[in-house]
C-alpha positions, -999 to +999 in steps of 0.1 A: +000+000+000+033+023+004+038+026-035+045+011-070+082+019-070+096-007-046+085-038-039+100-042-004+080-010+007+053-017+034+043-012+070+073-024+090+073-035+125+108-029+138+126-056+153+115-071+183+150-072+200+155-034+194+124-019+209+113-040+232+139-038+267+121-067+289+151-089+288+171-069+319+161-062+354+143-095+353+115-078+335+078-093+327+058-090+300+044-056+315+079-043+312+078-040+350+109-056+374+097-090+389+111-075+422+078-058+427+061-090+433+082-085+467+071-053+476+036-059+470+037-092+491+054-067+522+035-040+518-001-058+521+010-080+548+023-054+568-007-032+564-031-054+569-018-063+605-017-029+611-053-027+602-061-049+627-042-036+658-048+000+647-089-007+645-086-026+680-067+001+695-089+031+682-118+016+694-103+011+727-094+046+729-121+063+713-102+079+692-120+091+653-084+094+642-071+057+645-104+043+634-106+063+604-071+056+594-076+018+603-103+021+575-080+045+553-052+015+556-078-012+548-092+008+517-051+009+506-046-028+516-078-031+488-053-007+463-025-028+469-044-060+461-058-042+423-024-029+415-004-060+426-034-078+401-025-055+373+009-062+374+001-094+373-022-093+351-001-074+325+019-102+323-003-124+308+008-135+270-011-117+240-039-135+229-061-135+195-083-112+208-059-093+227-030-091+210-015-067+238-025-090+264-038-070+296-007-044+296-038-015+302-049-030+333-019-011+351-037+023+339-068+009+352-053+002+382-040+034+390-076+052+381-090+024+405-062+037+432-071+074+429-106+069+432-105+043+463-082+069+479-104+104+472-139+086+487-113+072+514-107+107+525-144+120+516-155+098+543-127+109+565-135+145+563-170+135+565-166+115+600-139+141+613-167+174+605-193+156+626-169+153+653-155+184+654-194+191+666-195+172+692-157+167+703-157+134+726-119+126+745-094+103+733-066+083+755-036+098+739-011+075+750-026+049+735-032+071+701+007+079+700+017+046+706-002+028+675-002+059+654+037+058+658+041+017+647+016+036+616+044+061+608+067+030+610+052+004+591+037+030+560+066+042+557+087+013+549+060+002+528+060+035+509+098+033+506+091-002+491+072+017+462+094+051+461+117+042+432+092+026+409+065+057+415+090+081+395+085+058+360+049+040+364+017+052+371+006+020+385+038+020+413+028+058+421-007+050+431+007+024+455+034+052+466+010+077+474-014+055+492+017+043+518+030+081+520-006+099+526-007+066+553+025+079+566+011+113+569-018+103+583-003+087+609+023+111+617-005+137+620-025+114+648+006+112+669+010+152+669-026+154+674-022+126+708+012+148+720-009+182+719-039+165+735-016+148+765-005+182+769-039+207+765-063+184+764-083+201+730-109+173+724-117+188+690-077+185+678-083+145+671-108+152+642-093+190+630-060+166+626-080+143+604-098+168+585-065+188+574-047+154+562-075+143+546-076+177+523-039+175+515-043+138+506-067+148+483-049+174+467-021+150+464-036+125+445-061+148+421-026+146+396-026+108+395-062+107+390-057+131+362-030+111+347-045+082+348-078+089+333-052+108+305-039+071+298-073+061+302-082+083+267-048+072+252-035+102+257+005+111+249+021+101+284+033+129+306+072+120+299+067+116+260+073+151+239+054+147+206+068+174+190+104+161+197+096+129+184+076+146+150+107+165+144+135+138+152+116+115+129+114+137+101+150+146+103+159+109+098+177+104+064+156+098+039+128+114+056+108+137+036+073+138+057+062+124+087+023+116+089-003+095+108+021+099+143+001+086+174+020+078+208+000+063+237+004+044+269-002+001+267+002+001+301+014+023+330+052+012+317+044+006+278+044+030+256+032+031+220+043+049+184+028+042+145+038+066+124+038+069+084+073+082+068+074+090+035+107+081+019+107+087-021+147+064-021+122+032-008+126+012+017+159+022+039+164-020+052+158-033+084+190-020+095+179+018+097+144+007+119+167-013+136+180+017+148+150+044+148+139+015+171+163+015+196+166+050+198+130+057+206+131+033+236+167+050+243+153+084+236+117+088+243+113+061+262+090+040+236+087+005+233+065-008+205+070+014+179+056+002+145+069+023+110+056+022+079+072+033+049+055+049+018+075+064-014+044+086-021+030+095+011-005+085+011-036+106+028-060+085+046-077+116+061-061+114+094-061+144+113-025+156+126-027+171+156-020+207+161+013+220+162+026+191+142+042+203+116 
């Protein structure tokens, strides 16, 4: 479909061992490190014990703060769970009728994550508001105590997840559910000091009701990236305009049309793109290398190039600013 002139002309998928990096770091399918499997395994374990002596404890003491945060740890013990399953499930070979296996489950996962997490902290506020009417005493040393093994146990778990959370979506959902924890925690163990030393009833939900507000602002960016993936948009760390014009100053390149980038997965990304060469086909050599350099690069792994002598128009819109 590329043109009459050369016979060899087509649409090309580049080589599989240029632009696809899942044979270091132990990698799966998903293109994320094994070594997760580890983390995830730790960081639900640890969490749900906490859940269980933090929900004992609050209720012994009365206090809204450990009680809300033992559910707040049990709704991310849930988030672990659905991104620990989309990692999984992302690694799970292609299929007929899904020839990219489940990679978008890890986008799905994350939307899942930011959502559990904001009505987490709606019913946080919620609970701490109705409080703060009717303020009802707390035994602080018991708050300090467990809210300290909180500070303690979600934070190793968010360090677990700190490293990943910089490069997939999926891994940053779990990050920010451990370090809002963290927070959390550390706020009930100010809130238990001040009230061992003032006694302010109505500290125990204002605590609650602050952290929950800068939890929420804290995750409202991976909810909005991850409904972005969600529309296949252009990942955050992907510049399409760099890519347009590094691809049309390839050799050989007289026009680049038909260029769409999007995310497979929270660590997958995504390029087809249409370049016109009136010489023919360059060889397998030349994608060879366009390959390896857009994984190098941009950070792409399946890119797919097809090569027309003509340039054909299919009536594809190019987005604006593409040039």
């Amino acid at each position: 479909m590329t043109g009459r002139h050369d016979p060899h002309a087509g649409a090309v998928r580049s080589p599989h061992h240029h632009h696809h990096g899942h044979g270091h770091d132990h990698r799966s399918a998903g293109g994320v490190p094994v070594r997760w499997d580890r983390a995830f395994g730790v960081g639900i374990g640890l969490n749900l014990a906490f859940v269980l002596i933090e929900a004992f404890y609050g209720w012994q003491a009365g206090s809204l703060a450990l009680l809300a945060d033992a559910g707040h740890n049990l709704s991310d013990v849930a988030g672990l769970v659905v991104a620990w399953g989309a990692l999984l499930a992302g690694r799970l070979a292609p299929t007929p009728t899904r020839t990219y296996g489940w990679l978008s489950a890890s986008i799905l996962a994350a939307l899942a994550n930011a959502l559990i997490l904001l009505v987490a902290m709606g019913a946080l506020a919620l609970e701490a508001i109705q409080r703060l009417q009717s303020p009802e005493p707390v035994s602080g040393g018991t708050v300090i105590a467990v809210a300290a093994i909180g500070v303690l146990v979600n934070g190793i778990t968010a360090f677990l997840f700190m490293a990943g959370s910089r490069d997939d979506l999926n891994l940053r959902g779990a990050f920010l559910h451990m370090a809002g924890d963290a927070l959390v925690s550390l706020g009930v163990v100010v809130a238990g000091v001040l009230y061992l030393h003032f006694g302010w009833v109505w500290l125990d939900p204002l605590v609650s009701l602050a952290i929950a507000l800068i939890i929420v602002a804290a995750t409202w960016g991976l909810l909005r990236q991850s409904l972005h993936l969600t529309f296949h948009g252009v990942p955050a760390h992907v510049d399409l305009a760099a890519v347009h014009a590094w691809l049309k100053a390839l050799p050989g390149v007289s026009e680049v049309h038909d260029l769409h980038v999007w995310a497979l997965g929270t660590a997958d990304v995504a390029l087809t793109a249409h370049l016109v060469m009136p010489a023919g086909h360059p060889g397998d050599a030349f994608l060879g290398e366009v390959a390896a350099t857009l994984a190098e690069r941009f950070h792409v792994q399946h890119p797919t190039l097809q090569i027309e002598i003509d340039g054909l128009e299919d009536g594809c819109q190019k987005p604006a600013g593409l040039e």
